[in-house]
MOPAC internal coordinates of N, CA, C and O (Angstrom, degrees):
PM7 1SCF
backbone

  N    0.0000 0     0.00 0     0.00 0    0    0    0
  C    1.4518 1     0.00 0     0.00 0    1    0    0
  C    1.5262 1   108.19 1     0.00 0    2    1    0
  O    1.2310 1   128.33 1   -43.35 1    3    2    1
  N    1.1388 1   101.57 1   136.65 1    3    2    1
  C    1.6769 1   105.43 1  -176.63 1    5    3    2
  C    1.8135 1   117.35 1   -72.23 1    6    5    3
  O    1.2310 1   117.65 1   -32.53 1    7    6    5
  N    1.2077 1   122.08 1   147.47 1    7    6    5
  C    1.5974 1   123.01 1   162.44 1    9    7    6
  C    1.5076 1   103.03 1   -80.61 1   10    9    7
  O    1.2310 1   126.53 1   -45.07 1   11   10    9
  N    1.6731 1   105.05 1   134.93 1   11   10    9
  C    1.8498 1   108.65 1   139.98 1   13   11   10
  C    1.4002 1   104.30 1  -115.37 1   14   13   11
  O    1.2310 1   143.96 1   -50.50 1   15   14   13
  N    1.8175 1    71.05 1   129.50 1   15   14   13
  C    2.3959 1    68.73 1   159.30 1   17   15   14
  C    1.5276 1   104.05 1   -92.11 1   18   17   15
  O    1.2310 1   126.89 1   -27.40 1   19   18   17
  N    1.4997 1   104.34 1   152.60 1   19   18   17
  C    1.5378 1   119.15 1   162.07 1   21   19   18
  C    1.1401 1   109.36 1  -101.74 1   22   21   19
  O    1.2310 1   101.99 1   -56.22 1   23   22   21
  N    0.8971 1   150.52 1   123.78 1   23   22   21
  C    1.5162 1   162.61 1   156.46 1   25   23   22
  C    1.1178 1   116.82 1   -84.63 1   26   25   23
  O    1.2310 1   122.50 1   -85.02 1   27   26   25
  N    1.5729 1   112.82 1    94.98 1   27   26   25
  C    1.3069 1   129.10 1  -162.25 1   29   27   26
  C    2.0091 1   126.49 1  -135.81 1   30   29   27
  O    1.2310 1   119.48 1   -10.50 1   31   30   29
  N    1.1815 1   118.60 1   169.50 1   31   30   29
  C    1.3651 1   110.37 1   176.73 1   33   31   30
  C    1.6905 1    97.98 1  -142.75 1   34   33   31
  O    1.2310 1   130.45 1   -19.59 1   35   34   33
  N    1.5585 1    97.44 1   160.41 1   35   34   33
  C    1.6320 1    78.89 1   179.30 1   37   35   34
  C    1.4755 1   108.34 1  -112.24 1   38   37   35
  O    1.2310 1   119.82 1   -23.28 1   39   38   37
  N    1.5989 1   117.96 1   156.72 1   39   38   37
  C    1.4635 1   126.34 1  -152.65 1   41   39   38
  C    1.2657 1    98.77 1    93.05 1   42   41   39
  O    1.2310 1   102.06 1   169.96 1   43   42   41
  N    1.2863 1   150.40 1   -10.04 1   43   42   41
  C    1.9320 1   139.61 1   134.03 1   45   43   42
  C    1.1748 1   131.78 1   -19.54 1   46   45   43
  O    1.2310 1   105.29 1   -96.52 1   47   46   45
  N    1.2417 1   144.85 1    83.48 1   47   46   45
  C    1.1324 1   140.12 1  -166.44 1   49   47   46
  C    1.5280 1   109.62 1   -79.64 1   50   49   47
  O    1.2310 1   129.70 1   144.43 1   51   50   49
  N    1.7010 1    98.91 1   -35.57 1   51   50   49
  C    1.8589 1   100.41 1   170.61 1   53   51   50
  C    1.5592 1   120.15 1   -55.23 1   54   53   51
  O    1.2310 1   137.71 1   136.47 1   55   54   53
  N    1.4046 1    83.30 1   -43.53 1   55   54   53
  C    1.6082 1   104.19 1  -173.72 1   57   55   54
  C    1.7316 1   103.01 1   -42.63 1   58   57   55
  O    1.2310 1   127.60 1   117.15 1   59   58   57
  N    1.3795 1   102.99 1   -62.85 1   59   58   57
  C    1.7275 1   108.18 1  -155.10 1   61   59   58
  C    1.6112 1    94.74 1   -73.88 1   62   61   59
  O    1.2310 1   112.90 1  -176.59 1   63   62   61
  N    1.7952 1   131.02 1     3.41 1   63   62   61
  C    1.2606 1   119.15 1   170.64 1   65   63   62
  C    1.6191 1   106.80 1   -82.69 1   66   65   63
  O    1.2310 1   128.71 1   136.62 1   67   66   65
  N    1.4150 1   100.83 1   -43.38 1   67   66   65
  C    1.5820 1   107.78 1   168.69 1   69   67   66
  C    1.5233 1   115.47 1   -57.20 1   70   69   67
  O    1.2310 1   104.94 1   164.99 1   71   70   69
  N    1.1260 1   145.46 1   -15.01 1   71   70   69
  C    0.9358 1   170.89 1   146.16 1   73   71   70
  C    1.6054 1   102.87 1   -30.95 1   74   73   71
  O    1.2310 1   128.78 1   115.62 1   75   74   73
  N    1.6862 1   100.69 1   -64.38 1   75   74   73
  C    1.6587 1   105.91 1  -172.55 1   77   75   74
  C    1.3213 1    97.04 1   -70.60 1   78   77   75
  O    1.2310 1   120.68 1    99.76 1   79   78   77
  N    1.2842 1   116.31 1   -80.24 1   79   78   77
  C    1.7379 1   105.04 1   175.98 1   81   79   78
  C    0.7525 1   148.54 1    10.57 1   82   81   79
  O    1.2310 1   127.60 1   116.23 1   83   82   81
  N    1.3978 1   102.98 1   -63.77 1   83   82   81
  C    1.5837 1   113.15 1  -176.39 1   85   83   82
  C    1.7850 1   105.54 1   -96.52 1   86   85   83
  O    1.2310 1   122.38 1   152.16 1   87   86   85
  N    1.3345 1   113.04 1   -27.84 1   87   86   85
  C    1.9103 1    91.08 1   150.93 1   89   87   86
  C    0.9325 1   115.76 1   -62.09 1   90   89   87
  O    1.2310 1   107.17 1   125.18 1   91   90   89
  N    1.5205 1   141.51 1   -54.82 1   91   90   89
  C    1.4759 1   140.28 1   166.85 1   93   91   90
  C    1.8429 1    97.82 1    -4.54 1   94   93   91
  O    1.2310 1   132.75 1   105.46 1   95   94   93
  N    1.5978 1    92.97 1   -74.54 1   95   94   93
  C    0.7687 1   100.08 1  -167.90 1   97   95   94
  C    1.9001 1   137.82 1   -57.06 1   98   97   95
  O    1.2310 1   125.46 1   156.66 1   99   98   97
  N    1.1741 1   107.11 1   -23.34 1   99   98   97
  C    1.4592 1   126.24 1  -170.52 1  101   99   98
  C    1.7981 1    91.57 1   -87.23 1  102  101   99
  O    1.2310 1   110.40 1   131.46 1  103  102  101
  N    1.2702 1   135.64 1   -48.54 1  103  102  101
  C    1.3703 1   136.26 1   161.90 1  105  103  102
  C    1.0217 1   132.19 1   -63.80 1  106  105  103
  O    1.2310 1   115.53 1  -171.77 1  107  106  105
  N    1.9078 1   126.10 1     8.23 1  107  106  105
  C    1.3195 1   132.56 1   134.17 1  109  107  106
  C    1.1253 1   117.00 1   -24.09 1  110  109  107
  O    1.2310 1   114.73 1   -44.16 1  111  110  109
  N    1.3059 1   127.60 1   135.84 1  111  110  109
  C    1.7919 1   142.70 1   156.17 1  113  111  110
  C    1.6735 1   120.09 1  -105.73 1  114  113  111
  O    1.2310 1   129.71 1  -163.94 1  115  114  113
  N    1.3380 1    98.88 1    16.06 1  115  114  113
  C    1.1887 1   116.36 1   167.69 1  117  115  114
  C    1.5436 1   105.53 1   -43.12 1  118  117  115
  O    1.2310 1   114.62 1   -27.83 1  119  118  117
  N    1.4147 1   127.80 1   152.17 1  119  118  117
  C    1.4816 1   117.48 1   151.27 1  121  119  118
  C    1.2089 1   114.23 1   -98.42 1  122  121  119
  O    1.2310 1   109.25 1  -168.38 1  123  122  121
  N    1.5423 1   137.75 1    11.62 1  123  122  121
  C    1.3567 1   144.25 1  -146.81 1  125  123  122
  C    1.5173 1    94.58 1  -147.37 1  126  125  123
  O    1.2310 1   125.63 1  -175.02 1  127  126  125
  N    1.6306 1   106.78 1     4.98 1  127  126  125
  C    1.6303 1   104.03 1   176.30 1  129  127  126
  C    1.5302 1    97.59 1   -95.02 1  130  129  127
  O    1.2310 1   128.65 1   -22.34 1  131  130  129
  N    1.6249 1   100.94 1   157.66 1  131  130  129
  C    1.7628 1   124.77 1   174.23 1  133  131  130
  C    1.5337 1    94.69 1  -101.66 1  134  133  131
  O    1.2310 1   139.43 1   -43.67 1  135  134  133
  N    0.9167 1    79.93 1   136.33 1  135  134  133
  C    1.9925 1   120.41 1  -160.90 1  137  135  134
  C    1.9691 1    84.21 1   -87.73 1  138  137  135
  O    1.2310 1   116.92 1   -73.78 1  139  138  137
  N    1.4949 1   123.47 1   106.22 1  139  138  137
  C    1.6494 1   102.17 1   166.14 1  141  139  138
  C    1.3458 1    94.68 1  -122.53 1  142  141  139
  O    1.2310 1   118.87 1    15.10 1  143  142  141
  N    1.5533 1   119.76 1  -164.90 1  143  142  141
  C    0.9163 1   118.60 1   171.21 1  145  143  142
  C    1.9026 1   105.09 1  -152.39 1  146  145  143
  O    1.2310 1   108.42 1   -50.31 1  147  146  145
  N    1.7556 1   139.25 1   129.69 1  147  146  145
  C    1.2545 1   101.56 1  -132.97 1  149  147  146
  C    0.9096 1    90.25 1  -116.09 1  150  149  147
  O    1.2310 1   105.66 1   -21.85 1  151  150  149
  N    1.7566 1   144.19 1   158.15 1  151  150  149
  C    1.1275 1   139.60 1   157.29 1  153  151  150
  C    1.2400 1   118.06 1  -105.27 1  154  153  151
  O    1.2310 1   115.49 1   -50.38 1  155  154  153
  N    1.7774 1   126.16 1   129.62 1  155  154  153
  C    1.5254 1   131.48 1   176.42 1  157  155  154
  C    1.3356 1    98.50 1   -75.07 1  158  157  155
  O    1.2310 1   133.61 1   -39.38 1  159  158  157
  N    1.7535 1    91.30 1   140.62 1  159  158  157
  C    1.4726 1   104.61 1   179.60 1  161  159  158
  C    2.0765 1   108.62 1  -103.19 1  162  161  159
  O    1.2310 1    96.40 1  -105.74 1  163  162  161
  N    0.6823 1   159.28 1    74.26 1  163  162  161
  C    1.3845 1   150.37 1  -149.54 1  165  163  162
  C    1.7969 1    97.00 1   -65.83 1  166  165  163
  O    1.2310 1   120.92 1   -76.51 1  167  166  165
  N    1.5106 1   115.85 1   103.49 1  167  166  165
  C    1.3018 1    98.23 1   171.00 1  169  167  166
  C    1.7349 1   129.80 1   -74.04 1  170  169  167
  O    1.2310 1   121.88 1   151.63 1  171  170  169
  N    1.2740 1   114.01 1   -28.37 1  171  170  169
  C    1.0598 1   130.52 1   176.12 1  173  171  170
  C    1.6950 1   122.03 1   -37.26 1  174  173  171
  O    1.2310 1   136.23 1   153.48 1  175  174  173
  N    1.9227 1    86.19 1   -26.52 1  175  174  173
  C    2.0869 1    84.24 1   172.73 1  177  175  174
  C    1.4801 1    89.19 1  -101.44 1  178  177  175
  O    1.2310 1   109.55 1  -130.00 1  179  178  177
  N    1.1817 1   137.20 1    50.00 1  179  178  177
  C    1.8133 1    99.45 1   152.97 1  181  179  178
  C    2.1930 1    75.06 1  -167.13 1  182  181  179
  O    1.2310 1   127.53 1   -54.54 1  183  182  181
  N    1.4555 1   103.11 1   125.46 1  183  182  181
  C    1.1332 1   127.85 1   164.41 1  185  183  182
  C    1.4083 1   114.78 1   -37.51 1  186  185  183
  O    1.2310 1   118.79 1   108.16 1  187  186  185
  N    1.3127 1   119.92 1   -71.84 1  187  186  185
  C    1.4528 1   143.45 1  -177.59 1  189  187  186
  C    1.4177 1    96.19 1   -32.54 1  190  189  187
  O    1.2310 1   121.93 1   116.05 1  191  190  189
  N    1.3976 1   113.92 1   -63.95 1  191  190  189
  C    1.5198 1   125.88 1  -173.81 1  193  191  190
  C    1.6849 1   125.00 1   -60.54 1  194  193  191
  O    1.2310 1   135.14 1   154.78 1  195  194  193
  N    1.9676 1    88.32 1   -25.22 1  195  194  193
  C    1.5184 1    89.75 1  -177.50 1  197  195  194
  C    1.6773 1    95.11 1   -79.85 1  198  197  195
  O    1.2310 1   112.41 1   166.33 1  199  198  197
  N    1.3226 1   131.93 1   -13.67 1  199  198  197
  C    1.4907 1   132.71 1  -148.73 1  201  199  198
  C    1.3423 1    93.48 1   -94.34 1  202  201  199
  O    1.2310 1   116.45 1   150.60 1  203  202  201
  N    1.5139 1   124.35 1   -29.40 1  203  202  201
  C    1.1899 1   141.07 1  -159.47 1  205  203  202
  C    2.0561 1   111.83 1   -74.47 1  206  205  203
  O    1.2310 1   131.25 1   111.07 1  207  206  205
  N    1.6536 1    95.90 1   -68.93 1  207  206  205
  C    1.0134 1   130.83 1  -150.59 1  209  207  206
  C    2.2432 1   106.04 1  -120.96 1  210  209  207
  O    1.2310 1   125.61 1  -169.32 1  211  210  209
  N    1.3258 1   106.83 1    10.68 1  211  210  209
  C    1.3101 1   104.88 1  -167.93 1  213  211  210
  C    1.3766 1   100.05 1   -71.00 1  214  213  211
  O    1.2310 1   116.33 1   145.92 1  215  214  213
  N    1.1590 1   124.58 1   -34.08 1  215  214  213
  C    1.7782 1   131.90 1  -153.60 1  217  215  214
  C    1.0721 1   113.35 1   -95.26 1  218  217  215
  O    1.2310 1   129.58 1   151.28 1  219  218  217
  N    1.6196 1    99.13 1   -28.72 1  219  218  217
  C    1.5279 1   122.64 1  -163.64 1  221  219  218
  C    1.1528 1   109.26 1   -90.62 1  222  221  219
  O    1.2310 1   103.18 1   128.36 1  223  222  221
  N    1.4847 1   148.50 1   -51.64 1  223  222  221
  C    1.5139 1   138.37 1   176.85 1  225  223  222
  C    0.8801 1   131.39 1   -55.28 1  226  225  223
  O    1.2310 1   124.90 1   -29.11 1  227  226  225
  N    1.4952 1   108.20 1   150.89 1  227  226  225
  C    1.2352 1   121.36 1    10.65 1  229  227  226
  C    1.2252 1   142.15 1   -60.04 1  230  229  227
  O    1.2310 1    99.93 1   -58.53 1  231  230  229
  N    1.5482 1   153.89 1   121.47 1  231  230  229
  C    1.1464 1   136.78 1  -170.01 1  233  231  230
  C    1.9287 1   109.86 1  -122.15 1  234  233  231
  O    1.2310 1   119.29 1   -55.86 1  235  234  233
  N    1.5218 1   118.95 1   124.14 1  235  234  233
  C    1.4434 1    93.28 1   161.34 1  237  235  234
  C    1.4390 1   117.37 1  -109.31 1  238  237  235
  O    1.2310 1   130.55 1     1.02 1  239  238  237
  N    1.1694 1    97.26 1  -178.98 1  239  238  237
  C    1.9106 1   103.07 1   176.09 1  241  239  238
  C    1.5206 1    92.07 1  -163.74 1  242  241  239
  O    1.2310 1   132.92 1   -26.14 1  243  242  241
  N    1.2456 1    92.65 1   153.86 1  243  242  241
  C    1.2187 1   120.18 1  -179.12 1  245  243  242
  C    1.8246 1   106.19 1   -90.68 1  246  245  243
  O    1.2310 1   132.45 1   -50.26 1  247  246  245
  N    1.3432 1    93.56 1   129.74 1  247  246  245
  C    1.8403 1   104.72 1   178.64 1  249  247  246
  C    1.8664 1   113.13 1   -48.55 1  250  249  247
  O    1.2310 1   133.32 1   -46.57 1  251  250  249
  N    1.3867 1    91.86 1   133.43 1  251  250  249
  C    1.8615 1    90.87 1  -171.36 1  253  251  250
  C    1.5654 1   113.81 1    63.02 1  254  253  251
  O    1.2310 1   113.43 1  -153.23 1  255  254  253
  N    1.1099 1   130.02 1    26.77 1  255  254  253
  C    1.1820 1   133.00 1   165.62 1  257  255  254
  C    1.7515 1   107.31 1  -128.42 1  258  257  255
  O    1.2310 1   129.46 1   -25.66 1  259  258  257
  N    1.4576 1    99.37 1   154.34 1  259  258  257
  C    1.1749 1   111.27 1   160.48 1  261  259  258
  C    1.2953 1   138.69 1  -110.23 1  262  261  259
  O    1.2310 1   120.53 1  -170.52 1  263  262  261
  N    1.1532 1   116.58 1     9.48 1  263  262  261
  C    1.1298 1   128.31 1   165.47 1  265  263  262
  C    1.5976 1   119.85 1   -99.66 1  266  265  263
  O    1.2310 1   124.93 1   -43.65 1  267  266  265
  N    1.6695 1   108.13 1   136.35 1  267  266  265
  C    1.2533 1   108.57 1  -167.02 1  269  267  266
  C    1.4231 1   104.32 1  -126.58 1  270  269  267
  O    1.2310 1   126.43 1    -1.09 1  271  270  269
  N    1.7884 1   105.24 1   178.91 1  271  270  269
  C    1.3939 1   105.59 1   176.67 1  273  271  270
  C    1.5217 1   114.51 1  -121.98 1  274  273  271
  O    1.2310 1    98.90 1   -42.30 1  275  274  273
  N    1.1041 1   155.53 1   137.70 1  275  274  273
  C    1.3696 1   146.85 1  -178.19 1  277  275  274
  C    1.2494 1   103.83 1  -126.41 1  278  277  275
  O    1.2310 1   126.87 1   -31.49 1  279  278  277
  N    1.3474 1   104.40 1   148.51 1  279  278  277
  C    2.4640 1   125.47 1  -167.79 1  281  279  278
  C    1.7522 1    63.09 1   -69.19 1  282  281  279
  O    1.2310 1   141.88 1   -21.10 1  283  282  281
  N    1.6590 1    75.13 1   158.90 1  283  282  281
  C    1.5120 1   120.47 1   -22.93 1  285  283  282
  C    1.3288 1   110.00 1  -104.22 1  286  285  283
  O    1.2310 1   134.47 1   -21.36 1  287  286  285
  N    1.6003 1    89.62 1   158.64 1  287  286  285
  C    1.4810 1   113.80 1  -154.01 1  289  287  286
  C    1.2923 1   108.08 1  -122.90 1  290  289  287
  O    1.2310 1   105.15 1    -6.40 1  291  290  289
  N    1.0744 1   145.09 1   173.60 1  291  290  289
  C    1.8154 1   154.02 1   166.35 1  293  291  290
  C    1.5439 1   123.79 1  -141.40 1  294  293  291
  O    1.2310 1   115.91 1    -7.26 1  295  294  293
  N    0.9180 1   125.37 1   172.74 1  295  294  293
  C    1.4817 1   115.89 1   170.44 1  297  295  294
  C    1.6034 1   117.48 1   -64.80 1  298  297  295
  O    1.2310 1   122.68 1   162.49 1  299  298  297
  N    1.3823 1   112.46 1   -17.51 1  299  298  297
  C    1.6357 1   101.62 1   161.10 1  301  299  298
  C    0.6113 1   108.82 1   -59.03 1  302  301  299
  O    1.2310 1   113.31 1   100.27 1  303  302  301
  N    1.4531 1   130.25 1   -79.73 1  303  302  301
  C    1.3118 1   145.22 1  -151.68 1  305  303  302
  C    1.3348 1   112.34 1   -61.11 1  306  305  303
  O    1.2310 1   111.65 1   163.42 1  307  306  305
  N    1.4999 1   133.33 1   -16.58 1  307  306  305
  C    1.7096 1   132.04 1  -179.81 1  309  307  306
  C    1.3390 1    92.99 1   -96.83 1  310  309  307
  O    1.2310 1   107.48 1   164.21 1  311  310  309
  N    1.3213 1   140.94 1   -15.79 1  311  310  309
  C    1.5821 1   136.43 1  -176.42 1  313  311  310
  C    1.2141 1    99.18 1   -83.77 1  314  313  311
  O    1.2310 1   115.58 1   125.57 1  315  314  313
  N    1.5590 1   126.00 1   -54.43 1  315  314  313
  C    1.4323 1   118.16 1  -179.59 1  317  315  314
  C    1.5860 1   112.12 1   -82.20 1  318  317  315
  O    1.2310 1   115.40 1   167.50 1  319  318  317
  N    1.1457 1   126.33 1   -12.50 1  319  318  317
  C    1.1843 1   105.96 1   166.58 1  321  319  318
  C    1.8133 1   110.30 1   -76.64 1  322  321  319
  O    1.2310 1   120.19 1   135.35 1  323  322  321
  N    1.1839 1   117.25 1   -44.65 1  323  322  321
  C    1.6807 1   113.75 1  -177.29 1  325  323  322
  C    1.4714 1   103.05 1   -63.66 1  326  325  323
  O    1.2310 1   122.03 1   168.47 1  327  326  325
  N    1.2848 1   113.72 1   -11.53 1  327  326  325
  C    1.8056 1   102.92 1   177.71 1  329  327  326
  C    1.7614 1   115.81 1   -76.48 1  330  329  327
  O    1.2310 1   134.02 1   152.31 1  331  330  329
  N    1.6565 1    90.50 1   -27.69 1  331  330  329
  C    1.5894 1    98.43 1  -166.46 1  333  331  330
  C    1.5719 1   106.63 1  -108.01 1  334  333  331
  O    1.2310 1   122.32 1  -175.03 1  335  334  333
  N    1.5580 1   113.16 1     4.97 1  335  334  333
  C    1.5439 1   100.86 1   162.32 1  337  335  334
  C    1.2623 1   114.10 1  -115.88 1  338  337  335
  O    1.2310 1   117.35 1  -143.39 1  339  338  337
  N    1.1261 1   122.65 1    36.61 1  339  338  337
  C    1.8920 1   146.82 1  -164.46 1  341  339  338
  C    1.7419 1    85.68 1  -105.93 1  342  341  339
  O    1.2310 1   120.88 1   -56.05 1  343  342  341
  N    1.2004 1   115.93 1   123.95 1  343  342  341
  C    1.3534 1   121.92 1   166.16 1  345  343  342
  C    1.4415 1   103.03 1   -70.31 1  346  345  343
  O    1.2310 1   126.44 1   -36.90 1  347  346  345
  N    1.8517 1   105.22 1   143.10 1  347  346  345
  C    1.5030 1   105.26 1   168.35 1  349  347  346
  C    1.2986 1   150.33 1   -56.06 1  350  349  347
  O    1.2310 1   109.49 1   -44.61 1  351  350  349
  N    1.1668 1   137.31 1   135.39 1  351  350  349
  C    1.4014 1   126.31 1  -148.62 1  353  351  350
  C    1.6400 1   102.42 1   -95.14 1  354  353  351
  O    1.2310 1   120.10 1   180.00 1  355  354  353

C-alpha cells in the first residue's frame, strides 16, 4: 500500500478539506482505486519544510517521490496525480 504525506499545520482550514478528500478518497470501492494510506506532516517543527511548503498547504506527495500536489485539489486531481507518481510497472 502506498504512503501520502500531508503536509500540514494546525489552524488549516484548507488542510482539514484535504483531509476530507483524501478519506473520500481511501473509502472508494472502486476496483481501479490505489489503496494509500496518509501520513500528516506537521511543518511547523522543521524550518526547511516551513520554507518549502508555508504558502503552499496543503501539499501531498507521495512517499519516495518527488513530485507533489498542492490545494486545491479534488478527487480528480488525487486519482490522476497517484496514477502518475506510481512507478512503472
Amino acid at each position: 500500500m502506498d504512503t501520502l504525506l500531508l503536509y500540514t499545520t494546525s489552524g488549516c482550514h484548507l488542510c482539514d478539506l484535504a483531509e476530507t478528500v483524501l478519506a473520500e478518497a481511501q473509502q472508494s470501492s472502486s476496483p481501479d482505486s490505489i489503496r494509500f494510506v496518509v501520513r500528516k506532516v506537521e511543518i511547523s517543527d522543521d524550518p526547511e519544510l516551513v520554507a518549502r511548503y508555508g504558502v503552499r498547504i496543503p501539499v501531498i506527495r507521495m512517499l519516495d517521490r518527488s513530485r507533489d500536489l498542492g490545494w486545491p485539489f479534488g478527487a480528480t486531481e488525487l486519482a490522476n496525480y497517484l496514477l502518475m507518481a506510481r512507478p512503472s510497472a
